[in-house]
C-alpha positions as a Python dict, from the first residue, in 0.01 Angstrom:
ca = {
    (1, 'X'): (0, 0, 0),
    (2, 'X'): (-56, 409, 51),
    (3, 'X'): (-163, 583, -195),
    (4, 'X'): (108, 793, -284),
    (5, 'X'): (322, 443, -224),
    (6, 'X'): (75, 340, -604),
    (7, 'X'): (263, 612, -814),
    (8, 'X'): (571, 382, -940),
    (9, 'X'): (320, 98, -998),
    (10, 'X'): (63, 331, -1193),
    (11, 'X'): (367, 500, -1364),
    (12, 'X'): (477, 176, -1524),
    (13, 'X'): (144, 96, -1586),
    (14, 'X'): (73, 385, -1781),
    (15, 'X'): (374, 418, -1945),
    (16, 'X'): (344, 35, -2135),
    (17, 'X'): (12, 50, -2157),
    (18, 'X'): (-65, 306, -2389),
    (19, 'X'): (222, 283, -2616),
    (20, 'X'): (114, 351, -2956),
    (21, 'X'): (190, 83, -3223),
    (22, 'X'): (347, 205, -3524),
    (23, 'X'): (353, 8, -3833),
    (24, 'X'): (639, -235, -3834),
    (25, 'X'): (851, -303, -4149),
    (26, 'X'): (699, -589, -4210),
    (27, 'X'): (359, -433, -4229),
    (28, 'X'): (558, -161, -4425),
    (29, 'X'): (672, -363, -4679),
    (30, 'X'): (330, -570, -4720),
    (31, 'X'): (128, -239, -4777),
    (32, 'X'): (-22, -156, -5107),
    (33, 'X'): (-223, 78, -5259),
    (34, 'X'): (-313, 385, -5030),
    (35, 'X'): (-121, 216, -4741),
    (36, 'X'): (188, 188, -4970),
    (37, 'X'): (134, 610, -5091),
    (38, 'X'): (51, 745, -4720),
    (39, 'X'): (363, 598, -4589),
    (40, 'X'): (582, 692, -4885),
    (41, 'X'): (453, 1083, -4917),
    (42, 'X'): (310, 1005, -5273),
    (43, 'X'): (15, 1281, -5314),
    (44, 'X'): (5, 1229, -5705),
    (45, 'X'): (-113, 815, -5608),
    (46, 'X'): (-334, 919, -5352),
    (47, 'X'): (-538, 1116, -5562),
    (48, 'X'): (-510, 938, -5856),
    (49, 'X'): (-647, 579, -5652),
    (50, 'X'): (-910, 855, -5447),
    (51, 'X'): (-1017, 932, -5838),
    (52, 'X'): (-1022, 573, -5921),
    (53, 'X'): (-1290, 487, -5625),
    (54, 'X'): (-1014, 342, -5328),
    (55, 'X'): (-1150, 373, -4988),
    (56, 'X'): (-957, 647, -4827),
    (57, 'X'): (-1075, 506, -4482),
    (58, 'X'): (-995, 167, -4538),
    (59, 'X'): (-829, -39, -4246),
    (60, 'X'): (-551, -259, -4177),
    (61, 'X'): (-526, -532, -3953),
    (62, 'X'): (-442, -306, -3669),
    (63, 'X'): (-719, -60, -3778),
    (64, 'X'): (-501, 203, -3882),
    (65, 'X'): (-637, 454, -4242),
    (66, 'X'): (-391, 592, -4444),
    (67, 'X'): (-435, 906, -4258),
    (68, 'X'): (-264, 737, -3949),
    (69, 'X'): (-3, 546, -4203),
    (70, 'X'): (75, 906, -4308),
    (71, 'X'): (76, 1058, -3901),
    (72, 'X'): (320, 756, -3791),
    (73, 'X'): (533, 820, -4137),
    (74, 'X'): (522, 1248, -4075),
    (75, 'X'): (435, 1306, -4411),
    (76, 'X'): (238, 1608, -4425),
    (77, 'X'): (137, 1602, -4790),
    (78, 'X'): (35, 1285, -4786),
    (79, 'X'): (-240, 1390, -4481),
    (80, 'X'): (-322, 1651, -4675),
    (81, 'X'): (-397, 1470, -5009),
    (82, 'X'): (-630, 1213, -4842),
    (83, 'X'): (-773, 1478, -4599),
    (84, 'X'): (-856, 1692, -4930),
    (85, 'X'): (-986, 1320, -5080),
    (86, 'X'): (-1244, 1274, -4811),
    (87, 'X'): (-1088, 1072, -4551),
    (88, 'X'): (-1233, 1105, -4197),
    (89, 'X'): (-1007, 1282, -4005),
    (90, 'X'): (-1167, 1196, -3659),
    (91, 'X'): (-1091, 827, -3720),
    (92, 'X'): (-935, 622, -3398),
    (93, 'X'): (-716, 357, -3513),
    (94, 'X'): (-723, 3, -3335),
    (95, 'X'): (-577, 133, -2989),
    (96, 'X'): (-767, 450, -2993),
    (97, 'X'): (-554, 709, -3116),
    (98, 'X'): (-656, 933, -3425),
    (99, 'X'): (-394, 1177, -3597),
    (100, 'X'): (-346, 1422, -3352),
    (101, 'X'): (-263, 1243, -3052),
    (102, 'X'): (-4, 1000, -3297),
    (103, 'X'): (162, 1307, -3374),
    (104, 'X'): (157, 1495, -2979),
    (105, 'X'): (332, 1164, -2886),
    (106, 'X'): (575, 1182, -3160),
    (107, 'X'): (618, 1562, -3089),
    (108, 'X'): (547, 1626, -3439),
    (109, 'X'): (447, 1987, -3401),
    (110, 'X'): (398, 2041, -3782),
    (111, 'X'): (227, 1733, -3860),
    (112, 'X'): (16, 1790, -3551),
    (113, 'X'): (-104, 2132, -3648),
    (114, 'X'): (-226, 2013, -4001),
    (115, 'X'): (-412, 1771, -3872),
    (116, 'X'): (-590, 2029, -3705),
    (117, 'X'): (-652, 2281, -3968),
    (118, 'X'): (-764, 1981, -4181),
    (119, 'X'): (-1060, 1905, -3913),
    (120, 'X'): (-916, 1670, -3660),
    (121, 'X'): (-1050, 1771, -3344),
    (122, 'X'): (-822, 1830, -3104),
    (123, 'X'): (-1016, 1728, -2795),
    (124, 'X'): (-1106, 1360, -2889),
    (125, 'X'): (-1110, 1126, -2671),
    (126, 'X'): (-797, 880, -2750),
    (127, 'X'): (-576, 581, -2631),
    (128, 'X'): (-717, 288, -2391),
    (129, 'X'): (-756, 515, -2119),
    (130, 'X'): (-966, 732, -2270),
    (131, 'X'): (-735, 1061, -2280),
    (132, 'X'): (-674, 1356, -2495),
    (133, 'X'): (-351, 1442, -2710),
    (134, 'X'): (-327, 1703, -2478),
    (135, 'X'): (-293, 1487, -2120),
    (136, 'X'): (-38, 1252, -2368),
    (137, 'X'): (155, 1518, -2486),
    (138, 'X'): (153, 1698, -2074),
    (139, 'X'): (289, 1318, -1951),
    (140, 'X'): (560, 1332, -2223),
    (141, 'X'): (710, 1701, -2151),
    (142, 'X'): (652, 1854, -2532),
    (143, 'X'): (621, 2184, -2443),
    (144, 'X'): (512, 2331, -2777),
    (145, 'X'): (286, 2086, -2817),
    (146, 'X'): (105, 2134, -2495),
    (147, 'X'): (83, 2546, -2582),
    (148, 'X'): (-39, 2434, -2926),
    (149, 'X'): (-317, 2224, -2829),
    (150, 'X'): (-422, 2477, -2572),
    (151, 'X'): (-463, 2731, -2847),
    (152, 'X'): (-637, 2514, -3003),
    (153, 'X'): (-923, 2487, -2773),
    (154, 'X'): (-823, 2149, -2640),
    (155, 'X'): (-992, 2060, -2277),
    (156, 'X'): (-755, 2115, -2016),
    (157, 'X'): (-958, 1958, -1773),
    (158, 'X'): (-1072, 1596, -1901),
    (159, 'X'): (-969, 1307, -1647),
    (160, 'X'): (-897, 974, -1788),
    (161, 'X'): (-990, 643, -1659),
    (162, 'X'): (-717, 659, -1447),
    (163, 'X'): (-895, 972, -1291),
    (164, 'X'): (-575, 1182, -1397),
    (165, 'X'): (-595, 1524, -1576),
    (166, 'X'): (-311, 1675, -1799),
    (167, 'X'): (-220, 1831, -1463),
    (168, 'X'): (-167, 1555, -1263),
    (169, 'X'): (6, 1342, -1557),
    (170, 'X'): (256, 1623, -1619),
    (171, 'X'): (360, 1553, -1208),
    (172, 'X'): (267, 1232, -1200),
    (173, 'X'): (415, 1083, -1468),
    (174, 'X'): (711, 1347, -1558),
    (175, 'X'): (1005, 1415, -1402),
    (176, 'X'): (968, 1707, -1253),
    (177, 'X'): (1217, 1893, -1530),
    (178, 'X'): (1238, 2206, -1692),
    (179, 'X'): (976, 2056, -1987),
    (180, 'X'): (743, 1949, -1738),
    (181, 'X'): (771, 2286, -1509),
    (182, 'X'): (719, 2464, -1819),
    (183, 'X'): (387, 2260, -1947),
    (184, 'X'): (259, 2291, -1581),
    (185, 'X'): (299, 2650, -1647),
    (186, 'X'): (133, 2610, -1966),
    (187, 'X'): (-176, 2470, -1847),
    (188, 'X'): (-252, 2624, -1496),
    (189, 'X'): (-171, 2983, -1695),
    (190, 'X'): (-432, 2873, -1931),
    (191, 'X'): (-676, 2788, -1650),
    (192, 'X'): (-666, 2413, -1571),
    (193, 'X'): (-809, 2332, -1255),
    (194, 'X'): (-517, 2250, -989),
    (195, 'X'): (-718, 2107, -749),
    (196, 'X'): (-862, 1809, -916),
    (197, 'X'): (-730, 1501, -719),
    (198, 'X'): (-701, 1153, -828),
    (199, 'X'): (-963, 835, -734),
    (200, 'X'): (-802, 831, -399),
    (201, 'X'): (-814, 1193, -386),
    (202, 'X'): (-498, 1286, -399),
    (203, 'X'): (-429, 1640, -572),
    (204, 'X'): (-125, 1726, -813),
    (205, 'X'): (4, 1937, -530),
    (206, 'X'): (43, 1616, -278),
    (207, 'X'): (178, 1403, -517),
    (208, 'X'): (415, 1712, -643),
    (209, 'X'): (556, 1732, -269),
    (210, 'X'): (568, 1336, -255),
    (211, 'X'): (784, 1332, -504),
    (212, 'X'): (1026, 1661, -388),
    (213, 'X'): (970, 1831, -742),
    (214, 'X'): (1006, 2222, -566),
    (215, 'X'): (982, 2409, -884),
    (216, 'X'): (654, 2233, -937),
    (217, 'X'): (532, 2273, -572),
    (218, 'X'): (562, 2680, -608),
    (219, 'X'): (395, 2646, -956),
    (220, 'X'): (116, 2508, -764),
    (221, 'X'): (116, 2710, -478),
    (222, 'X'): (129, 3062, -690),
    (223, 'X'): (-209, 3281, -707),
    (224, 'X'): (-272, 3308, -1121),
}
């Protein structure tokens, strides 16, 4: 097999592979306590158990806090009342991710940008192959996102155990649309480094011709 011949299998690798795990209903329904007030949006209960001595970091069986039952659910005040009760805002639940990736990947701009105020770094290492918000929110296309995180002070340059940066995820694993033009623009304006190739040293330029994505090509091409 080539090496640009590997993109489709590393695509659908990626892709199901680090697919975050929201809780389902039936973990929904079965959560109490903290769990129960993150996911419902119920500040008052969150500080009153806080008050009372409840764990604001406690797990559940997928080793998710309240803080990421509050991220999956988008309830900002809840995130807020446990962030303001003490809860670690750095914590990675059972597959890695912490708030601010869960809400990059949901495209939860608002949610995302609390987090960050409330002291979730936005340059953690997340997911199972050990990548930033910022490389998952590139792969996905969300635009805003990517130019929030950026501002932010997120790296633009951190490869992942796939050896991929935010660069090379936004070509090779988008589809070479106007969201994905526009992120590429977003991150080589902001100074990521084009050049860095993958483990067979491939660069995002290659695999942007490979896959006939012209827009993305000139991108590449252009003198910042």
């Amino acid at each position: 097999m080539t090496r640009l011949a590997l993109i489709p299998f590393l695509t659908c690798l990626a892709t199901a592979a680090t697919a975050q795990t929201a809780p389902s209903s039936i973990e929904i329904a079965a959560y109490k306590g903290l769990f129960h007030a993150a996911h419902t949006g119920d500040k008052v209960t969150i500080r009153r158990l806080a008050e009372n001595g409840a764990d604001v970091d406690a797990r559940d069986h997928k080793g998710r806090t309240p803080a990421h039952v509050a991220a999956f659910a988008s309830e900002d005040a809840a995130l807020r009342a446990l962030a303001e009760a003490g809860a670690d805002m750095n914590a990675l639940e059972g597959r890695a991710y912490d708030v601010v990736t869960i809400a990059a990947v949901a495209g939860d701009l608002d949610l995302m940008s609390l987090a960050i105020d409330l002291g979730n770094d936005p340059g953690l290492i997340t997911s199972p192959y050990d990548g930033t918000a910022l490389i998952a929110a590139a792969h996905l296309g969300h635009v805003e996102v990517v130019k929030r995180l950026i501002a932010a002070g997120a790296p633009l340059d951190h490869v992942n155990n796939l050896h991929w940066t935010a660069v090379m995820e936004t070509v090779v694993l988008g589809d070479g649309g106007q969201n994905h033009q526009a992120v590429l623009d977003a991150l080589l304006s902001a100074g990521a480094d084009r050049t860095l190739a993958d483990r067979d040293g491939v660069t995002p330029l290659e695999h942007a011709r490979a896959r006939g994505f012209t827009e993305m090509v000139a991108r590449l091409e252009q003198e910042d």
